[in-house]
C-alpha positions in Angstrom: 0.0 0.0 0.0 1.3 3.5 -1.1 1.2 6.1 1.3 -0.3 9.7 0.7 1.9 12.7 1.2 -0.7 15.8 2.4 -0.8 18.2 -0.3 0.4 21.0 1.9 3.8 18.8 2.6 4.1 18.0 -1.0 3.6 21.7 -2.3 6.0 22.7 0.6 8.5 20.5 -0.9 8.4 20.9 -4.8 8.6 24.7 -3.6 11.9 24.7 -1.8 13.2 22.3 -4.7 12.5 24.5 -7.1 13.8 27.6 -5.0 16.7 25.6 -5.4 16.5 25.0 -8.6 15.8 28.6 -9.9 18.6 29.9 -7.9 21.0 27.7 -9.1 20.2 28.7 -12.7 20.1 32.4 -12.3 23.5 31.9 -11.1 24.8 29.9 -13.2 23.6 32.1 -15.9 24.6 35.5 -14.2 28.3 34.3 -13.7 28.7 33.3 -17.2 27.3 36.4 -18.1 29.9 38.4 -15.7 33.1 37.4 -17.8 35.5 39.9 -17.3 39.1 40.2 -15.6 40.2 40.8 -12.5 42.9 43.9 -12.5 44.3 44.8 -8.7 41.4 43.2 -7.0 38.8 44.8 -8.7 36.9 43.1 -11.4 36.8 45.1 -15.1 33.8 43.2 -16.9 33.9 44.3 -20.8 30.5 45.6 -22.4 30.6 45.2 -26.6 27.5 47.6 -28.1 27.6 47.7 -31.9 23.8 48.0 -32.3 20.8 48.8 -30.6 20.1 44.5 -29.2 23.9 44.9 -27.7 22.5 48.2 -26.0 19.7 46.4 -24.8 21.6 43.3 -23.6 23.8 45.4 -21.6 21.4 47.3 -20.0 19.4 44.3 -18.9 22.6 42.5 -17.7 23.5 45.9 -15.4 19.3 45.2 -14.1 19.7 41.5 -13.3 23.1 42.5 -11.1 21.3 45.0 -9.8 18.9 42.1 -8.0 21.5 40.5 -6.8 23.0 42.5 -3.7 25.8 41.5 -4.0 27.0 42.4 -7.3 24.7 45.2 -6.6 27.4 46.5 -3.4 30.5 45.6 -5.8 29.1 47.4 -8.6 28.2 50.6 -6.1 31.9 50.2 -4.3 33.5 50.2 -7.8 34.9 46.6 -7.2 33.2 45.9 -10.5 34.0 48.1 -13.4 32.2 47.9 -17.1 34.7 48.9 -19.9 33.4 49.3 -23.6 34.7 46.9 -26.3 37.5 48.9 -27.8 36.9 46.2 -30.9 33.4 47.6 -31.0 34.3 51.0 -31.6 36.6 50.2 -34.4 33.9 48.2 -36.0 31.5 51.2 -36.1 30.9 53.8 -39.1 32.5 56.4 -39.3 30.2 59.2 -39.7 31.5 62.8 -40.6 30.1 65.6 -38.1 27.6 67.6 -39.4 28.7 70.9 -38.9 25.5 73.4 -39.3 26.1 76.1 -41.7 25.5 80.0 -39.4 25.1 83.0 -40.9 26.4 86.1 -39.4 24.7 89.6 -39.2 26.6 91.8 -36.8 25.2 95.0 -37.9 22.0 96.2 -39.2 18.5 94.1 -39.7 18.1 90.8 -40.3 15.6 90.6 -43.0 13.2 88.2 -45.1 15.8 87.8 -47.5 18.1 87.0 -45.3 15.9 84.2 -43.8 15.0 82.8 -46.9 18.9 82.2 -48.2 19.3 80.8 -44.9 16.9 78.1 -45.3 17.7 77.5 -48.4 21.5 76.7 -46.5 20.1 74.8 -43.6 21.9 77.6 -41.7 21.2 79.2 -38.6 21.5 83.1 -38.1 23.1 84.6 -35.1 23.1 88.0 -34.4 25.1 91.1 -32.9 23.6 92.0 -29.8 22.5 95.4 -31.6 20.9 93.7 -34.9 17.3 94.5 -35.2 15.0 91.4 -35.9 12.1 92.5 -38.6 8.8 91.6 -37.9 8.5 89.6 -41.5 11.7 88.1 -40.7 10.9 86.8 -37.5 7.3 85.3 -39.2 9.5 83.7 -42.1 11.6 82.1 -39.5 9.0 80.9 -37.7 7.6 79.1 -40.9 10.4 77.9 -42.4 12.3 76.4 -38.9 15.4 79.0 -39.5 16.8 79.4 -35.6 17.9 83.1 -35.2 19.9 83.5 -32.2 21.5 86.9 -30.8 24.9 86.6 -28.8 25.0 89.1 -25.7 
């Protein structure tokens, strides 16, 4: 004859294995995730983020150490250090920077001529602190985007 374990006892039981269970996985996982070196006692995990999923990754590695005090305290201390993939860097584009075209008026009016070539440029105007700002002009900024801005 088989025995019958009370359902509380049984529940109690797959519970704590499972606790047990869990927690060795998360930790398992979680340490292979924290490869990194160790450099004068302090641990320098490296971070590679060539695209937005790497971003994402890294982010919700940082989260899951977070839950974990004790990464968390390291992490706080400085005992664990992120470093960014050098390798990652020199795998990403070059892009050129986009330097914004300006146009100067140091004297006078700015005008709706002057607005107008401006956009046209993609250029922003900045102005003396003396330049007067025309009424039209200021309009034709408005409605073509043109940012005028006066130095002081």
């Amino acid at each position: 004859m088989t025995q019958r374990i009370p359902a509380d006892l049984l529940r109690d039981m797959v519970r704590e294995i499972l606790m047990d269970v869990v927690e060795s996985e998360v930790a398992g996982r979680v340490d292979s995730l924290a490869g990194g070196e160790s450099v004068g006692g302090r641990r320098r995990e490296t971070v590679a983020i060539g695209s937005q999923d790497d971003l994402n990754r890294a982010i919700r590695r940082i989260l899951a150490d977070a839950m974990d005090p004790q990464r968390r305290g390291a992490i706080e201390q400085g005992d664990i250090a992120f470093v960014l993939s050098t390798a990652t860097l020199e795998q990403a584009p070059r892009r050129p920077a986009v330097v914004e075209p300006i146009h100067r008026v140091d004297k006078g009016a700015v005008t709706e001529k002057q607005v107008r070539a401006a956009a046209d440029a993609g250029a922003t105007i900045v102005t003396a602190h003396r330049v007067v700002i025309t009424p039209l002009a200021k309009d034709k900024a408005r409605s073509l985007g043109v940012v005028i801005t006066r130095e002081s």
